[in-house]
C-alpha positions in Angstrom: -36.3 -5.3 -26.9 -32.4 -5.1 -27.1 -32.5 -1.9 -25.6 -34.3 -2.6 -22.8 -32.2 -5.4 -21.9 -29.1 -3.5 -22.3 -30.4 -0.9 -20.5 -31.5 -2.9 -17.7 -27.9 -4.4 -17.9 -26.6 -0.9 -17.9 -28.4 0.1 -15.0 -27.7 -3.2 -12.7 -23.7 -3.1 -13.6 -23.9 1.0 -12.4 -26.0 0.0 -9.5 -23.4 -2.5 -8.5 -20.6 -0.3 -8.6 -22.3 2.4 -7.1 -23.0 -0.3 -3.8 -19.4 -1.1 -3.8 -17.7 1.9 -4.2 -20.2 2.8 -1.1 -19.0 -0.3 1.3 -15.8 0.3 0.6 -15.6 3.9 1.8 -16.7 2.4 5.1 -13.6 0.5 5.7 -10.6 2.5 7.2 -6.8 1.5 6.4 -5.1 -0.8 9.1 -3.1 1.8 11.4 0.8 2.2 10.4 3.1 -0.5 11.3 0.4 -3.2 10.7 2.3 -6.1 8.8 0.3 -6.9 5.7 2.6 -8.8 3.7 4.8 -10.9 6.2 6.0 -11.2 9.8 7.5 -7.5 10.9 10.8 -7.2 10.2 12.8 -4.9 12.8 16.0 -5.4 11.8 18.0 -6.1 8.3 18.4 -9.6 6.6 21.9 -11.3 8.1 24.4 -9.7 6.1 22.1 -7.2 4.4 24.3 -3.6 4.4 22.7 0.0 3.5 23.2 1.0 0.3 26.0 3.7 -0.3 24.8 5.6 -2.5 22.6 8.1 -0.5 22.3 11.7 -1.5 24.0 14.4 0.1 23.0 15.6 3.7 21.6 11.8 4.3 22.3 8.6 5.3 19.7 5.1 4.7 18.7 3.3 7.7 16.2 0.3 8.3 12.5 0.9 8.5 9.4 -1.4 8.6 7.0 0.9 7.0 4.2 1.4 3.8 5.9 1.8 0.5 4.0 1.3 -3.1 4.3 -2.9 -1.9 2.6 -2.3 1.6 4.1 -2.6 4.9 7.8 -4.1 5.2 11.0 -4.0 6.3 13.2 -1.9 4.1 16.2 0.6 3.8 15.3 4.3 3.8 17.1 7.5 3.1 17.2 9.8 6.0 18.1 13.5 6.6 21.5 13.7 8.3 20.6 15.6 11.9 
């Protein structure tokens, strides 16, 4: 009786993931620049300056874009042109 029961547990928990997994696939990403996490920020905190310490050949400079937190405002390192 125990294994039919966990079976039939079994089967509904993989059932439910499978209907999940399956909705979710359906849903796209919000386009780029789409704040997630916050009002868009277009510009640096008041007294907010670029870090120095860029590689060489690039400079940092202000973006709102997705980084591993989501969408925000943050300072980016930039090939020099």
């Amino acid at each position: 009786m125990i294994r039919v029961l966990l079976g039939a547990a079994t089967l509904a928990v993989t059932s439910a993931v499978v209907i999940v997994s399956a909705s979710a696939a359906n849903y796209a990403p919000p386009p780029p620049g789409t704040p997630l996490y916050g009002p868009l920020v277009t510009a640096p905190p008041a007294g907010e300056v670029a870090p120095t310490d860029a590689p060489a050949g690039y400079h940092y400079v202000w973006v709102y874009s997705y980084d591993h937190h989501g969408y925000r405002g943050h300072w980016e390192a930039e090939r020099n042109s």
